[in-house]
KEDRENMI-787397 format. One record per atom (N, C-alpha, C, O): residue number from 1; x, y, z; residue in three letters; chain. Coordinates in Angstrom, 2 decimals, decimal comma. Example, Ala and Ser with C-alpha at 12.3 -4.5 7.8 and 13.67 -1.06 7.14 Angstrom:
<atoms>
  milum       xx       yy       zz  tivo  vexse
      1    13,19    -5,69     7,80   ALA      A
      1    12,30    -4,50     7,80   ALA      A
      1    13,20    -3,30     7,80   ALA      A
      1    14,24    -3,32     8,46   ALA      A
      2    12,85    -2,25     7,08   SER      A
      2    13,67    -1,06     7,14   SER      A
      2    12,90     0,03     7,87   SER      A
      2    13,41     1,14     8,04   SER      A
</atoms>
This chain:
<atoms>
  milum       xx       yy       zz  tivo  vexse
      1   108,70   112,87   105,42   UNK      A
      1   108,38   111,82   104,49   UNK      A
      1   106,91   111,42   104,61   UNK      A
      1   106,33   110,72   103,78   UNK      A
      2   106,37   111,91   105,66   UNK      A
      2   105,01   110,95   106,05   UNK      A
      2   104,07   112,05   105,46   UNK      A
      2   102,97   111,61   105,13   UNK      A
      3   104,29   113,44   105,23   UNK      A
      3   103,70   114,11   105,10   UNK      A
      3   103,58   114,23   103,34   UNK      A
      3   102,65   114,59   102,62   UNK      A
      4   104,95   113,75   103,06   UNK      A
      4   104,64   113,87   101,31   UNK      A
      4   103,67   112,63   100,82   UNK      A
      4   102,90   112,76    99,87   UNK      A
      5   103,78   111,61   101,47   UNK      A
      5   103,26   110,08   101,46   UNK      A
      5   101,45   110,21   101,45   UNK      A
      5   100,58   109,54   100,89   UNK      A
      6   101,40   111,53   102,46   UNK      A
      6   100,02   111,96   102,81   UNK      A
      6    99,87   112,26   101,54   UNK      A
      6    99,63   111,43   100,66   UNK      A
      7   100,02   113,71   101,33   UNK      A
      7   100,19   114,53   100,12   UNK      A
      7    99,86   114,05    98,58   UNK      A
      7    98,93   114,41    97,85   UNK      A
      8   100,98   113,06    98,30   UNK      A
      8   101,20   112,58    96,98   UNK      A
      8    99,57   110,94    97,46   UNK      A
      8    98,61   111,35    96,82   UNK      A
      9    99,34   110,21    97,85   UNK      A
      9    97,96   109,47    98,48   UNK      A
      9    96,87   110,49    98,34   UNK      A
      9    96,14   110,28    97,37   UNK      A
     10    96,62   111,41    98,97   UNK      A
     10    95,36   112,71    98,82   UNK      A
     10    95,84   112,64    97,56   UNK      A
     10    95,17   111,81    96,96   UNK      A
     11    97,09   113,33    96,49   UNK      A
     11    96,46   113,63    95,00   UNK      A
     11    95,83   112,20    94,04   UNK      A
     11    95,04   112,20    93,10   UNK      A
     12    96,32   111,37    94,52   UNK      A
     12    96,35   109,78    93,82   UNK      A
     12    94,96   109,63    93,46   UNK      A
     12    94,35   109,48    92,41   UNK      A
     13    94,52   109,75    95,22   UNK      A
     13    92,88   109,22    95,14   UNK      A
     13    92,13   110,32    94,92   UNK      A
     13    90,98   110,20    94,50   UNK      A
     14    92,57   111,32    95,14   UNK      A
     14    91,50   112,52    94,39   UNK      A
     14    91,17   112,02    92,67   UNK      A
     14    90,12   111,61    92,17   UNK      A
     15    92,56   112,25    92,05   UNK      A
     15    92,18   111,90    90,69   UNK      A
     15    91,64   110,69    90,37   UNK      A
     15    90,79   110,57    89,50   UNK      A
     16    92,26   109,44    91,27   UNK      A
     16    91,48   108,52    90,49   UNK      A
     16    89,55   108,63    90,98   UNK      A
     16    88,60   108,45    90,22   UNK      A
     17    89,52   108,91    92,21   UNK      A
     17    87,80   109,09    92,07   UNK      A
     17    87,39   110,37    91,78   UNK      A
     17    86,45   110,78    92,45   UNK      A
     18    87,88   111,13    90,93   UNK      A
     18    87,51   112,46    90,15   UNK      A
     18    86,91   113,23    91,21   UNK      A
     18    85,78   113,66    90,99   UNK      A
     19    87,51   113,52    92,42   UNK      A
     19    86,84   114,36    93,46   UNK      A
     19    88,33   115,13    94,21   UNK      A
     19    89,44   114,61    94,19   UNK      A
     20    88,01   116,32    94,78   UNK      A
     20    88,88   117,02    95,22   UNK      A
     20    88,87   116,59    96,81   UNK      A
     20    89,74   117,00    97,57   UNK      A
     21    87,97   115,86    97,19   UNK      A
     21    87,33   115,74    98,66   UNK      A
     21    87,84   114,45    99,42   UNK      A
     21    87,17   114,21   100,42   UNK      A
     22    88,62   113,79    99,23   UNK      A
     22    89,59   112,71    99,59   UNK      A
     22    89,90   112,94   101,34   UNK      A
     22    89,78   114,13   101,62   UNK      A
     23    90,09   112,48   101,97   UNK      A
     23    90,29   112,80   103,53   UNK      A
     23    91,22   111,20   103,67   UNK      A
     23    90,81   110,17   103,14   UNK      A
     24    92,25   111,26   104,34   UNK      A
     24    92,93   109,94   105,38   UNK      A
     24    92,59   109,59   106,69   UNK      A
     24    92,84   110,15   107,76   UNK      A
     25    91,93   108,45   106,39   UNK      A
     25    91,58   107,69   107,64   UNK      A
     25    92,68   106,72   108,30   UNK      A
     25    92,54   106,35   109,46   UNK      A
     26    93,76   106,34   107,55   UNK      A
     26    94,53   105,32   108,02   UNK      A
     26    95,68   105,06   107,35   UNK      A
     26    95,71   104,47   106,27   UNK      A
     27    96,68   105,49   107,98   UNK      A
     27    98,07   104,76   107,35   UNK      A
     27    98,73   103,73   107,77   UNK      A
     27    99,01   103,58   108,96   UNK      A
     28    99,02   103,02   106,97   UNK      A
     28    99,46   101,41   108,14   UNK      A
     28   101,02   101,58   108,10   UNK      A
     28   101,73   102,43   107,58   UNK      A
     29   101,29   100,38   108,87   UNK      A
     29   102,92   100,69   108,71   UNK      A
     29   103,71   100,97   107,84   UNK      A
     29   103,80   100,46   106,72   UNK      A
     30   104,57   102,11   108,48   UNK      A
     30   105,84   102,03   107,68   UNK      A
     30   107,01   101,84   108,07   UNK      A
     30   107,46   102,37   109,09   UNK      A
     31   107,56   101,19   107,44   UNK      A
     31   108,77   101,10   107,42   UNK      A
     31   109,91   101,65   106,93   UNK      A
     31   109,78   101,56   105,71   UNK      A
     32   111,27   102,32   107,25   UNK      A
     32   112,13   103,01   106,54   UNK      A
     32   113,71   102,05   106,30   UNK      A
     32   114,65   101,70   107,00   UNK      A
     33   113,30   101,92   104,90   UNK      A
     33   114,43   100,48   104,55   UNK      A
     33   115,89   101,46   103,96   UNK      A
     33   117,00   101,00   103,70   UNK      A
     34   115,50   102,68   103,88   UNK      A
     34   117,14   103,69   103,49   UNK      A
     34   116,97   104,44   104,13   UNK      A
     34   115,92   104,59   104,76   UNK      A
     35   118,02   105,20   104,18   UNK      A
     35   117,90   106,82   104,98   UNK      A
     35   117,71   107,74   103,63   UNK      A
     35   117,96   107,31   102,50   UNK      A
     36   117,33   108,75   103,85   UNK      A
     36   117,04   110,18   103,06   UNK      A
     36   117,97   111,02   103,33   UNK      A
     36   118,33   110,92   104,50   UNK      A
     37   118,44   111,70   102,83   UNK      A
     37   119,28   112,91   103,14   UNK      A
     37   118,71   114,39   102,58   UNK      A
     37   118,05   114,40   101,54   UNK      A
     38   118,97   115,64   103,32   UNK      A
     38   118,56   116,41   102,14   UNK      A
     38   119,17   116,58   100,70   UNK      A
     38   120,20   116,02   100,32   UNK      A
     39   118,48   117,35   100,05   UNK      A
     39   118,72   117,33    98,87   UNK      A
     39   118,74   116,09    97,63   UNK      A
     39   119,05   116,25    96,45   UNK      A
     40   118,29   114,74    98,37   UNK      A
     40   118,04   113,91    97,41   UNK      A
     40   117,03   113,80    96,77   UNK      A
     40   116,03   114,03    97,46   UNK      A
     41   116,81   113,52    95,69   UNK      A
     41   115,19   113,52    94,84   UNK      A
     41   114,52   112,29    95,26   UNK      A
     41   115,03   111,18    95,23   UNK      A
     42   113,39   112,56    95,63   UNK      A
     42   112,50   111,24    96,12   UNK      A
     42   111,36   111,10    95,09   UNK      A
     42   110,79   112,01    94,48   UNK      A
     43   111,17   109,99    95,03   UNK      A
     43   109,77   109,54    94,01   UNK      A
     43   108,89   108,87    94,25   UNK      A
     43   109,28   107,70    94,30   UNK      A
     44   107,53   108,99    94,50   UNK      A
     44   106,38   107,95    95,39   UNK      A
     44   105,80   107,63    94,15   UNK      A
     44   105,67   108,43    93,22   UNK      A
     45   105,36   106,15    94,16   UNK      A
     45   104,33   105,89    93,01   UNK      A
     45   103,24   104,91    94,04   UNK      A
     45   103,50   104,28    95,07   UNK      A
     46   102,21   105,04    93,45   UNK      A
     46   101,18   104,28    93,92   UNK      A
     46   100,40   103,39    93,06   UNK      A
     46   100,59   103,33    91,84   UNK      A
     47    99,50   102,68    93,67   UNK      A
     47    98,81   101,47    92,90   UNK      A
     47    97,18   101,20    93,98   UNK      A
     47    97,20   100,87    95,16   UNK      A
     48    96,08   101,42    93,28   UNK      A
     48    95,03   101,08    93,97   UNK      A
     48    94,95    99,96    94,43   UNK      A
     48    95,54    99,18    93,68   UNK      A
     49    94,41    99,34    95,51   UNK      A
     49    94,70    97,87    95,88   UNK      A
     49    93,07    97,73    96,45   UNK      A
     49    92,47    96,69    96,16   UNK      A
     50    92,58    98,45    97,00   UNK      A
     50    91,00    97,90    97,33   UNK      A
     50    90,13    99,31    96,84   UNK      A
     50    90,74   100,37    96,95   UNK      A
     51    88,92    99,34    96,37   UNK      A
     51    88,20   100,08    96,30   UNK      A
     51    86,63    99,63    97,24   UNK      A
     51    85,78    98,83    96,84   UNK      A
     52    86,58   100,43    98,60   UNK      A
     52    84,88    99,90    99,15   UNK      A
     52    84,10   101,12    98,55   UNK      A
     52    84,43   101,83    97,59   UNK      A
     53    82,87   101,20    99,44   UNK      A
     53    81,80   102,04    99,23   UNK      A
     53    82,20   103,23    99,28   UNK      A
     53    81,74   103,98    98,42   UNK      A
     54    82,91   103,62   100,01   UNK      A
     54    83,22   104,89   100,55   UNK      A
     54    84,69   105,23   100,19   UNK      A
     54    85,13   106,36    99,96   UNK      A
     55    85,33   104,17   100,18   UNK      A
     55    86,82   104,54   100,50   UNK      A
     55    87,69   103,80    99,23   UNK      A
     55    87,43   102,86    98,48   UNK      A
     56    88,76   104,66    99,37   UNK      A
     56    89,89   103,53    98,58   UNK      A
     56    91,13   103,08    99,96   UNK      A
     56    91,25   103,41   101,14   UNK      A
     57    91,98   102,08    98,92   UNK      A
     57    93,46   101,75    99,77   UNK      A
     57    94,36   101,54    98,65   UNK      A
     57    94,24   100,69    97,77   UNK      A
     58    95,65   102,78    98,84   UNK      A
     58    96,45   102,74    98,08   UNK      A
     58    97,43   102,11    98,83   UNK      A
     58    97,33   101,87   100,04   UNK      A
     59    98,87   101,72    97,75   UNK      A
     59    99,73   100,93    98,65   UNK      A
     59   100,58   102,43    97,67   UNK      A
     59   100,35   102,96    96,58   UNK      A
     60   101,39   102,62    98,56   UNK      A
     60   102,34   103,54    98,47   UNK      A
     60   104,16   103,61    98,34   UNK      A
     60   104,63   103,13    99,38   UNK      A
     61   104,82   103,88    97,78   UNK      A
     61   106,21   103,60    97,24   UNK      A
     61   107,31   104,51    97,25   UNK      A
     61   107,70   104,89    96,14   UNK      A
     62   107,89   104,96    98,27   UNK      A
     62   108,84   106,09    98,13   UNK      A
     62   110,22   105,42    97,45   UNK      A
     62   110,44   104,28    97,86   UNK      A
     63   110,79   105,73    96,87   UNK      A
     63   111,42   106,09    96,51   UNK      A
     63   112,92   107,21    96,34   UNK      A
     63   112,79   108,40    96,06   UNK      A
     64   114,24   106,55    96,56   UNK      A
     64   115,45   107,61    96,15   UNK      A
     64   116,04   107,65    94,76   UNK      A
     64   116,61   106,64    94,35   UNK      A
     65   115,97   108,64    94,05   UNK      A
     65   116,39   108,53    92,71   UNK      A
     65   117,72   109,08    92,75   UNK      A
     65   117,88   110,21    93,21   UNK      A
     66   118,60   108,47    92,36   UNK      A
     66   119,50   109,31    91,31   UNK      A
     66   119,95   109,64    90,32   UNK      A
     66   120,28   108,82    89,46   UNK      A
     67   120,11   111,26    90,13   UNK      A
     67   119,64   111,21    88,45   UNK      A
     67   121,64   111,08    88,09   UNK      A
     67   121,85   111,15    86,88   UNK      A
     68   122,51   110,98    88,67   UNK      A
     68   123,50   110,29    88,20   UNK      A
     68   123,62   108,87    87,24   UNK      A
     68   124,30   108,91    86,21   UNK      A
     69   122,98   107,74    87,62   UNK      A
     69   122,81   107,10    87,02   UNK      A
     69   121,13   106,09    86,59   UNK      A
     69   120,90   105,14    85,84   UNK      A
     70   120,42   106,76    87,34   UNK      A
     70   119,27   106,54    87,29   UNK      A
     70   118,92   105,57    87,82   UNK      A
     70   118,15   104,78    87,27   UNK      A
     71   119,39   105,38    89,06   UNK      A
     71   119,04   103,93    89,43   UNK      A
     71   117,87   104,83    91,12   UNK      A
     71   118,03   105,93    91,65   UNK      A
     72   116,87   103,75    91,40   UNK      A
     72   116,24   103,87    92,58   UNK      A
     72   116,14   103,09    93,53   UNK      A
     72   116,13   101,89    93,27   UNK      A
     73   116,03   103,49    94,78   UNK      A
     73   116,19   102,58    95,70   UNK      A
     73   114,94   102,67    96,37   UNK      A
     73   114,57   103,81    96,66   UNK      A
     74   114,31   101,83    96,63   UNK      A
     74   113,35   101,67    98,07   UNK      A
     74   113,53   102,53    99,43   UNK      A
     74   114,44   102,12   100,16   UNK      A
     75   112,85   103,58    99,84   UNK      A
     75   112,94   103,97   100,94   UNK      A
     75   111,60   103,61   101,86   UNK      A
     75   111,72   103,55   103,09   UNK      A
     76   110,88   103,49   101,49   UNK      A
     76   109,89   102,65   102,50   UNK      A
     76   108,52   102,82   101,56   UNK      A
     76   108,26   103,69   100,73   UNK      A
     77   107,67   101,59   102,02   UNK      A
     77   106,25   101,60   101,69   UNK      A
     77   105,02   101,76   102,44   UNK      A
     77   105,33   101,54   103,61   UNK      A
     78   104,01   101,97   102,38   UNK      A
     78   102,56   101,59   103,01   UNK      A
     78   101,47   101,59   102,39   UNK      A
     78   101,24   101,76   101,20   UNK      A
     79   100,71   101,37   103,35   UNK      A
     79    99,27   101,32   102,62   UNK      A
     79    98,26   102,65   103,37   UNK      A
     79    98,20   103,09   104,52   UNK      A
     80    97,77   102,88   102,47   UNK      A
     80    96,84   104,55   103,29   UNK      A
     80    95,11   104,19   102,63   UNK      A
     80    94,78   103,56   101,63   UNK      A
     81    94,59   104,62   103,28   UNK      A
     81    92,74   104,58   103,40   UNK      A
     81    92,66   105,90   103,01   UNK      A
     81    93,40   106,67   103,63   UNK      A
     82    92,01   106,31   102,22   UNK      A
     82    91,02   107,37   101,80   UNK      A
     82    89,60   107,66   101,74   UNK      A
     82    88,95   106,96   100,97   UNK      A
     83    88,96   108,63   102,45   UNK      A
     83    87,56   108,35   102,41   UNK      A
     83    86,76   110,03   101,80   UNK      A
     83    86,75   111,13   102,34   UNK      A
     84    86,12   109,53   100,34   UNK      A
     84    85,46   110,65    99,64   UNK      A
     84    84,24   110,82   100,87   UNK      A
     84    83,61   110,02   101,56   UNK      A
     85    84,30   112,31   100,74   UNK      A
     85    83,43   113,04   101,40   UNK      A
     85    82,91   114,35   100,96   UNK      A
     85    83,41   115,05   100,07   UNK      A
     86    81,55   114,68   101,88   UNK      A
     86    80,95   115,93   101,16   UNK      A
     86    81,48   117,24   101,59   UNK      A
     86    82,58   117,48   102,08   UNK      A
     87    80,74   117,86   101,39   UNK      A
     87    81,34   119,50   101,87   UNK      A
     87    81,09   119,63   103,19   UNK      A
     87    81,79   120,47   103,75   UNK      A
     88    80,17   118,95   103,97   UNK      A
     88    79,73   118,67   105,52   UNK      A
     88    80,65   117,91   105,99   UNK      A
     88    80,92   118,45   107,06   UNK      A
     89    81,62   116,59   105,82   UNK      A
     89    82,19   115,62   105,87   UNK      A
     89    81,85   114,47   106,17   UNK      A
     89    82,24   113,64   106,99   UNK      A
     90    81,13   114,50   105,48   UNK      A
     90    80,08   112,92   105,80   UNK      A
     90    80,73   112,15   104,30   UNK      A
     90    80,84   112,77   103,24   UNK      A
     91    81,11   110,69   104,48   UNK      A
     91    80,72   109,83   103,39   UNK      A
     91    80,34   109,89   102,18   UNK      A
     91    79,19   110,27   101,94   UNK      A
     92    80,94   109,65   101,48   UNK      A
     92    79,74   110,00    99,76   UNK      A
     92    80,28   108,49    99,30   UNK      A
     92    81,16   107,84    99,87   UNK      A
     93    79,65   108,16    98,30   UNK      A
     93    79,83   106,90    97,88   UNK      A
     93    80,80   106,88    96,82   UNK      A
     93    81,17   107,94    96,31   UNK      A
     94    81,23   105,83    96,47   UNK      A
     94    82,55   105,88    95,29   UNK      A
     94    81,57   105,82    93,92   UNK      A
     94    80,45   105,42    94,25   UNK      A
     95    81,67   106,08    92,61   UNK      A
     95    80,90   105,77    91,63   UNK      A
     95    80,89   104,40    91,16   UNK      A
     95    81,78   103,95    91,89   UNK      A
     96    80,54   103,55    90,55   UNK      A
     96    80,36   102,64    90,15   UNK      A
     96    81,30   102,10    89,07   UNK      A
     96    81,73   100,96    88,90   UNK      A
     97    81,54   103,41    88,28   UNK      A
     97    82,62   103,32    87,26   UNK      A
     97    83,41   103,38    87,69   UNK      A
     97    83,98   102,43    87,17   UNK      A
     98    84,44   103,98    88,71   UNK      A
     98    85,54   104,56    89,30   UNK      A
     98    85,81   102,68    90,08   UNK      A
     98    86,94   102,20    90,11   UNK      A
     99    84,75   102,02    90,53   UNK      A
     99    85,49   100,91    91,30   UNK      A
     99    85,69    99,93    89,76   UNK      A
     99    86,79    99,50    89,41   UNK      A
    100    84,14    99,65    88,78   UNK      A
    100    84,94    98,87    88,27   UNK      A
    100    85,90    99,51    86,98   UNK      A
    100    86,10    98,74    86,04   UNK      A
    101    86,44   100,76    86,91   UNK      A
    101    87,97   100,53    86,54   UNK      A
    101    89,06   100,62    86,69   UNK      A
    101    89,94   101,00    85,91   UNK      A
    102    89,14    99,98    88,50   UNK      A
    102    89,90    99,85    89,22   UNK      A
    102    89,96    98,13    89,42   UNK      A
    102    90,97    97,50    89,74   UNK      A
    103    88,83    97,67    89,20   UNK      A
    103    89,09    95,82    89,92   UNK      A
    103    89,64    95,45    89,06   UNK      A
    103    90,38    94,54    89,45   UNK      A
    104    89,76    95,67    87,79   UNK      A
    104    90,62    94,48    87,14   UNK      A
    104    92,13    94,59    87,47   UNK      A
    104    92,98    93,78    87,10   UNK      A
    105    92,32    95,51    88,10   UNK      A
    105    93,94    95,99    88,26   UNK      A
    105    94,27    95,60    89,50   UNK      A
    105    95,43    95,31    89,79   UNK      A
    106    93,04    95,55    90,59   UNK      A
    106    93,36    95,27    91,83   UNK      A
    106    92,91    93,43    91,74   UNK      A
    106    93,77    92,79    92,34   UNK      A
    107    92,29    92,93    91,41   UNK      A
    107    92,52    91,65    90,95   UNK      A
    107    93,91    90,72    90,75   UNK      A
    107    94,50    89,81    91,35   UNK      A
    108    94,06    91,48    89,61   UNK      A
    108    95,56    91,18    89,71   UNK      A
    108    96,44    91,32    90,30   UNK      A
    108    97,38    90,52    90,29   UNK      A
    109    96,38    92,71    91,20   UNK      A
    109    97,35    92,96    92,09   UNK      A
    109    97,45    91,47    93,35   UNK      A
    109    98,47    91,04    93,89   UNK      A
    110    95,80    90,91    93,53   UNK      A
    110    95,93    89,98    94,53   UNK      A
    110    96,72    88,50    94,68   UNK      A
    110    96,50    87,59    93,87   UNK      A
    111    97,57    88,37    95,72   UNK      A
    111    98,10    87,39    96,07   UNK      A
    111    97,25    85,73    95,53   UNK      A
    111    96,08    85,40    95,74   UNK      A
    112    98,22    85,05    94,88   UNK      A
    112    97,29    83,97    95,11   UNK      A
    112    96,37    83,96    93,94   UNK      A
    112    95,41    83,19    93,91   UNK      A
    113    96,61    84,76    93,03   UNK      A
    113    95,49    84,87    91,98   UNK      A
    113    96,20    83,78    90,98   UNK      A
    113    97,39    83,55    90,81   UNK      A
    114    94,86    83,09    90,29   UNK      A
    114    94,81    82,18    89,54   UNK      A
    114    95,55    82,67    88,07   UNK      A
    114    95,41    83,80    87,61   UNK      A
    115    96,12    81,89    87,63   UNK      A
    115    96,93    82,86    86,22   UNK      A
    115    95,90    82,10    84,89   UNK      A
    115    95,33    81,02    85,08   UNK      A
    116    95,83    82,61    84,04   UNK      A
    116    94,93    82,45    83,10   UNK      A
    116    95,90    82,32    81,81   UNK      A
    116    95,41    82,16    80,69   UNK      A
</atoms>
């Protein structure tokens, strides 16, 4: 599970900062609120939650589907760090466009936000 969580986080933030060069610096806790079995279909969705200089933080969503009746359950969440880098592996900066058309979404995502 930790490895698809990796996996499906590396494709997230590749596409959203239009770079193939994404690297994980940090996964925070997880927690496993169902069990998995084989053969069940799992589904991760994600949501940008911080964009810095260098890095993003996705919050991450697994998911058990069944396509019996279509209902899903929570199998655990986290949050993962991504850091764009060069072909050396050094740092590269995020673009300018890429963060702001991400803040208005992570704005909202924040706790505590003022409703308009």
């Amino acid at each position: 599970m930790l490895a698809w969580l990796d996996e499906a986080g590396a494709a997230y933030s590749s596409e959203a900062c239009g770079t193939p060069r994404m690297v994980t610096v940090k996964i925070s806790e997880v927690t496993f609120q169902k069990p998995v079995r084989p053969g069940q279909i799992i589904k991760i969705y994600g949501n940008m939650i911080a964009v810095g200089n260098t890095s993003v933080t996705i919050r991450l969503e697994a998911r058990r589907h069944s396509p019996y009746n279509g209902s899903q359950k929570i199998v655990c969440t986290t949050d993962m760090t991504f850091v764009r880098i060069d072909g050396d592996g050094e740092p590269v900066p995020i673009d300018k466009l890429i963060k702001d058309r991400f803040k208005e979404h992570i704005d909202f995502l924040k706790p505590g936000r003022a409703s308009k």
